[in-house]
Residue frames relative to the residue before (quaternion, step in Angstrom):
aa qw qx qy qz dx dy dz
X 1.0000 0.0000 0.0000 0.0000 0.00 0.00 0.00
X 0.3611 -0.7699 0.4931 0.1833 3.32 -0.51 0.88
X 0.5279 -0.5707 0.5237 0.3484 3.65 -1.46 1.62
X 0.5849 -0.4901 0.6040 0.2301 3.50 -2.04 1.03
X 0.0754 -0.7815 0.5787 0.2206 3.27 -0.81 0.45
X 0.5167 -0.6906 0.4451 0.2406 3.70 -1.31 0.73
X 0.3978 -0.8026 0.4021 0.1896 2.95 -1.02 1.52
X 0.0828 -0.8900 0.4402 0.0856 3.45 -0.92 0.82
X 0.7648 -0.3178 0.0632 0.5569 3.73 -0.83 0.60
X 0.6947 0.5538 -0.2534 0.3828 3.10 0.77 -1.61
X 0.7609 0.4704 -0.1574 0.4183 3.51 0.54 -0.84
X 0.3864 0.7629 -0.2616 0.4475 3.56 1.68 -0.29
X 0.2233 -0.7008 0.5533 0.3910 3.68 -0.61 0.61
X 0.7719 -0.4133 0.3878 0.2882 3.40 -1.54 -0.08
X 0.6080 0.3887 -0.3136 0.6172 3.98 1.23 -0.20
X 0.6182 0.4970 -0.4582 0.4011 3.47 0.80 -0.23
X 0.5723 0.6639 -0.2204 0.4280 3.25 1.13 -1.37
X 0.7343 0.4653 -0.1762 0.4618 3.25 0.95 -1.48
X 0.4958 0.4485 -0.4294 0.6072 3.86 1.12 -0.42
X 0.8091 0.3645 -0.3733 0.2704 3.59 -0.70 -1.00
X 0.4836 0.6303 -0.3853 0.4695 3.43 1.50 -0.73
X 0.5917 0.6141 -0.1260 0.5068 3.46 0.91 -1.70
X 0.6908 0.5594 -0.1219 0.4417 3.34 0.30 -0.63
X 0.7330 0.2737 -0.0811 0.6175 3.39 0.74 -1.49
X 0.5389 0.4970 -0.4666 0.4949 3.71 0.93 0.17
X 0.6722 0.5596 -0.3458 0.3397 3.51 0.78 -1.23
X 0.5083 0.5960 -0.3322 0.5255 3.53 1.78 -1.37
X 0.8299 0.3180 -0.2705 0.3702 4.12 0.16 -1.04
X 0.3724 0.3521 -0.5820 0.6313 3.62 1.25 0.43
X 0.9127 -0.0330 -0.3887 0.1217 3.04 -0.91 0.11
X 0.3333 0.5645 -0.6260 0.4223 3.41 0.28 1.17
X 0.8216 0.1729 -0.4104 0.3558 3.13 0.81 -0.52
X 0.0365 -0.8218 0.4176 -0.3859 3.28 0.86 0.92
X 0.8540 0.3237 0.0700 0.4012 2.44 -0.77 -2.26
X 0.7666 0.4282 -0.1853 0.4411 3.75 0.38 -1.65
X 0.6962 -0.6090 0.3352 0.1791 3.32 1.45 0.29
X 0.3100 0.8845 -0.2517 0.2414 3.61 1.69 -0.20
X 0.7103 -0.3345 0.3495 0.5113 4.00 -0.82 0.62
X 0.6234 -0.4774 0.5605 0.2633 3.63 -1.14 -0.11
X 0.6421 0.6076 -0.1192 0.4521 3.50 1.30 -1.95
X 0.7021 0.4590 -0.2247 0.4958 3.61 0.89 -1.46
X 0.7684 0.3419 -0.2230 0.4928 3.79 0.66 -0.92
X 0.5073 0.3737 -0.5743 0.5226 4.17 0.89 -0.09
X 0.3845 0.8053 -0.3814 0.2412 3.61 0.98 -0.81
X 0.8415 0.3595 0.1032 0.3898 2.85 0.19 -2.26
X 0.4725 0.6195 -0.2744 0.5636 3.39 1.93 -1.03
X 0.7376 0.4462 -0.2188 0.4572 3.63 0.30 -1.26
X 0.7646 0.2473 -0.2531 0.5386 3.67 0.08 -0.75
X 0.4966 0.5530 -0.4408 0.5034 3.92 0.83 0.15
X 0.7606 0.4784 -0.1598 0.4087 3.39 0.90 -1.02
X 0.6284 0.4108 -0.2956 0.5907 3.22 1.57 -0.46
X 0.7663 0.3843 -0.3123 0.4094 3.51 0.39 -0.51
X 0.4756 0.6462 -0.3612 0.4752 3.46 1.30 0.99
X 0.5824 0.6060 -0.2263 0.4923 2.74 1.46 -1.37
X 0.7683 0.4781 -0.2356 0.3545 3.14 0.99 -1.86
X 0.6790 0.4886 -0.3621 0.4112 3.52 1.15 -0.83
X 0.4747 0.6500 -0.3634 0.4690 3.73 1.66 -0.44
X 0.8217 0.4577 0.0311 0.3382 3.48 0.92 -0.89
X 0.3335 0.8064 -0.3373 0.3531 3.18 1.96 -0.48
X 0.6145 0.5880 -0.2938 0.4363 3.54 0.67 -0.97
X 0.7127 0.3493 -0.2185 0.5677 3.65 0.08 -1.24
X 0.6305 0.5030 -0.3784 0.4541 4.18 0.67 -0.99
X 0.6369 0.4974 -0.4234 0.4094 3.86 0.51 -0.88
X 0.7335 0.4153 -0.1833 0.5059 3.54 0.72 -0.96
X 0.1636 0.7457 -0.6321 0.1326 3.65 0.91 0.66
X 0.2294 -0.8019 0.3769 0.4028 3.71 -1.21 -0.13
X 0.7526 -0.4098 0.1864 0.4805 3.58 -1.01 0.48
X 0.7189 0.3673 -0.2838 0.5174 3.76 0.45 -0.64
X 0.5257 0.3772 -0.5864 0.4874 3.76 0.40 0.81
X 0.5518 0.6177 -0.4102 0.3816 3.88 0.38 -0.25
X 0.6019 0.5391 -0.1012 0.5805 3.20 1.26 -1.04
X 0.7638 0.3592 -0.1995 0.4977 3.61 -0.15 -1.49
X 0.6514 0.4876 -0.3532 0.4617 3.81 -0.06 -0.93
X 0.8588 0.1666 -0.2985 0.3816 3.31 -0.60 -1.01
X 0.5919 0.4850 -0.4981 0.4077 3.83 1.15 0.21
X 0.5645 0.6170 -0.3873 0.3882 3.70 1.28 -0.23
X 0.5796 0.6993 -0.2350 0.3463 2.88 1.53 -1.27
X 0.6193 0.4944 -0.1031 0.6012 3.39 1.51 -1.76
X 0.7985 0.1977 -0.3490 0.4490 3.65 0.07 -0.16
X 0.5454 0.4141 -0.4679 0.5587 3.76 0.80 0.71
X 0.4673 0.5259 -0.4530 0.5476 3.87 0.89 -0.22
X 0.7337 0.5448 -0.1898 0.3590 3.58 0.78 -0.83
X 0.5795 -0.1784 0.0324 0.7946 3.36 0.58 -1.44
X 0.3145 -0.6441 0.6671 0.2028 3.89 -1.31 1.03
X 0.7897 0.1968 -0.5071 0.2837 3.87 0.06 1.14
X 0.3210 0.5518 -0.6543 0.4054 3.16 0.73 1.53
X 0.1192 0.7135 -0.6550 0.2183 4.08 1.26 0.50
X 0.8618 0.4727 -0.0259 0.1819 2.42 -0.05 -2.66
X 0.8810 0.2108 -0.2655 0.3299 2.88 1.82 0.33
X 0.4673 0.6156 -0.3514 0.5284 2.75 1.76 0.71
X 0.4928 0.5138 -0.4951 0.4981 3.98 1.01 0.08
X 0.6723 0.5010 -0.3281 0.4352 3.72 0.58 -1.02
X 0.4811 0.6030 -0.3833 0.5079 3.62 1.28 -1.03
X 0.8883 0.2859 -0.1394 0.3314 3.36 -0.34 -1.50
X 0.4937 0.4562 -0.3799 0.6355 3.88 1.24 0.08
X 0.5402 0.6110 -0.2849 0.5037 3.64 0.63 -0.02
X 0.6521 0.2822 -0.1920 0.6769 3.69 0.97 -1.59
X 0.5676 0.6007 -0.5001 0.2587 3.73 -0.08 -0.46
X 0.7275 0.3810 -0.1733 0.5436 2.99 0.82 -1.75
X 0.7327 0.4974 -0.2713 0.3770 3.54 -0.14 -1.09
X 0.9056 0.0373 -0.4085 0.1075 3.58 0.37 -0.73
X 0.8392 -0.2660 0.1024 0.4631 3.75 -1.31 -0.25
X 0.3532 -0.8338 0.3242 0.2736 3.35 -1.08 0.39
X 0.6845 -0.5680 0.1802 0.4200 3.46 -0.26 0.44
X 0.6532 -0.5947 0.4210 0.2060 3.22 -1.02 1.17
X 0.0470 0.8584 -0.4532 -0.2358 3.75 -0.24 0.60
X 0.4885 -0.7166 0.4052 0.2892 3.52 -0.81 1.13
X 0.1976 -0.8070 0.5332 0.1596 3.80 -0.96 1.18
């Protein structure tokens, strides 16, 4: 029978990772809490605790992102970096394609 082997970080999926990360943030809000710390250090810790909850809450729906947000975003991103009121009209633009278009054709 072959010896179990021990899982390490490296070998971990990515939501696990993301809980324990998530986790050990939740542990340093509140130390710094408690010990009384800067304002800065605990919205700090509060905020990126809070996001990496979400993210580990969310991993599922994020893994399955589709292919034309890779694309579309970080060009939206780059032509609002440019002129910043095509925003107001390129977020509506692209929530628009999501929904609207067709879905792929599956091959039999």
């Amino acid at each position: 029978m072959p010896k179990p082997s021990k899982l390490n970080w490296f070998e971990m999926p990515i939501r696990a990772k993301a809980g324990w990360i998530a986790v050990i943030l939740w542990i340093g809000t509140l130390a710094a809490a408690v010990y009384g710390r800067d304002e800065l250090t605990l919205g700090a810790f509060l905020r990126t605790a809070i996001f990496m909850t979400v993210f580990w809450m969310a991993w599922p729906q994020l893994s399955r992102l589709p292919r034309w947000l890779f694309i579309s975003v970080p060009a939206a991103g780059l032509i609002a970096a440019l002129v910043p009121r095509l925003l107001f009209v390129l977020i509506p633009l692209l929530l628009l394609y999501g929904f609207i278009r067709p879905k792929p054709r599956k091959a039999h």
